[in-house]
C-alpha positions as MATLAB code, in Angstrom:
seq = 'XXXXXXXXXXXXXXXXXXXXXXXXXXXXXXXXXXXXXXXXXXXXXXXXXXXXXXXXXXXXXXXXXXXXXXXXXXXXXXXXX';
ca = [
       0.766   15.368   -0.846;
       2.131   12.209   -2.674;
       4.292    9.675   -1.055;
       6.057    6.982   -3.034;
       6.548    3.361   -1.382;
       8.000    0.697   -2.838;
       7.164   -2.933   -1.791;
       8.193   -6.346   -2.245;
       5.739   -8.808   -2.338;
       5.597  -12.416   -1.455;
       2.517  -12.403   -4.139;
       1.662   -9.254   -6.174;
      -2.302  -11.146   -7.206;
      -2.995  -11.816   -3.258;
      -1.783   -8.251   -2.379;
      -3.739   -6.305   -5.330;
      -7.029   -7.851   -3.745;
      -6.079   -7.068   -0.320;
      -5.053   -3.062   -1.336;
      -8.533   -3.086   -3.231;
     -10.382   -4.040   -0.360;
      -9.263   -1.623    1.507;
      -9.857    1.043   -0.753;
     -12.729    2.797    1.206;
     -10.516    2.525    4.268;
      -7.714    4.548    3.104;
     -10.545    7.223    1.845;
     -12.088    7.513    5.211;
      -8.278    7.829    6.675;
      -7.613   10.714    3.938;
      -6.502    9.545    0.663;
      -7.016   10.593   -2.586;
      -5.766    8.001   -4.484;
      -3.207    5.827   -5.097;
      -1.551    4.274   -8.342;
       0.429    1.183   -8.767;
       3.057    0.332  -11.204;
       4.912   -3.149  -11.417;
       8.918   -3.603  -12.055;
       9.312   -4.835  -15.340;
      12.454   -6.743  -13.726;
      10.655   -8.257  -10.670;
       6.554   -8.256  -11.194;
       6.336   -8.815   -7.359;
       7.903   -5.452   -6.538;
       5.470   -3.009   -6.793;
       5.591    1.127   -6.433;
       2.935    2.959   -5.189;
       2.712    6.672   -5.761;
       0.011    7.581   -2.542;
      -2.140   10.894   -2.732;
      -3.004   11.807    1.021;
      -3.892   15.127    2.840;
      -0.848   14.789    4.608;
       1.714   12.803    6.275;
       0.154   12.039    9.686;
      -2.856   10.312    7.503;
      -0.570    8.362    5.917;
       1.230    6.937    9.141;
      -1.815    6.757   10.778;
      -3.596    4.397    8.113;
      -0.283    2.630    7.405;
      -0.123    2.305   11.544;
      -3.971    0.508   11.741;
      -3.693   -2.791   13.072;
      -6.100   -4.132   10.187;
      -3.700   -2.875    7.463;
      -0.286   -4.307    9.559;
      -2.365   -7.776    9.777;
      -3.544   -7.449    5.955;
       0.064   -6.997    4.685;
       1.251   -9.854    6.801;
      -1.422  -12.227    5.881;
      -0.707  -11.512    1.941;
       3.374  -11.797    2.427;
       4.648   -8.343    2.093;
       8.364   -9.213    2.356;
       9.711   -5.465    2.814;
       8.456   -1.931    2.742;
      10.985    0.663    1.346;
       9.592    4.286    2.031;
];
């Protein structure tokens, strides 16, 4: 299942490190994959096209109080799903 999100980011550099590092994480929690692609307009909006097993994965490892903290700490302005 693939499930687009589209941030905006305080710091696209700070957040890449933090969505690496949490790589093994979101593999544990069910994903397959994820790319990111940049707005050529804005490079701290970001769109991420997720591959997970299914939704509840998704919300689950999007609901972990590690990931919640992680976004905050790296200034994710706004989540668009």
């Amino acid at each position: 299942m693939n499930i687009i999100v589209k941030r905006k980011l305080k710091d696209y550099d700070s957040w890449k490190k933090m969505v690496t590092s949490k790589n093994e994480v979101r593999k544990k929690m069910g994903s397959k994959g994820v790319t990111v692609y940049r707005s050529a307009k804005n490079p701290n909006v970001a769109y991420l096209i997720f591959d997970w097993k299914d939704q509840k994965s998704f919300q689950d490892y999007i609901n972990l109080p590690e990931v919640k903290k992680a976004l905050k700490d790296t200034g994710t302005t706004e989540a668009i799903e």
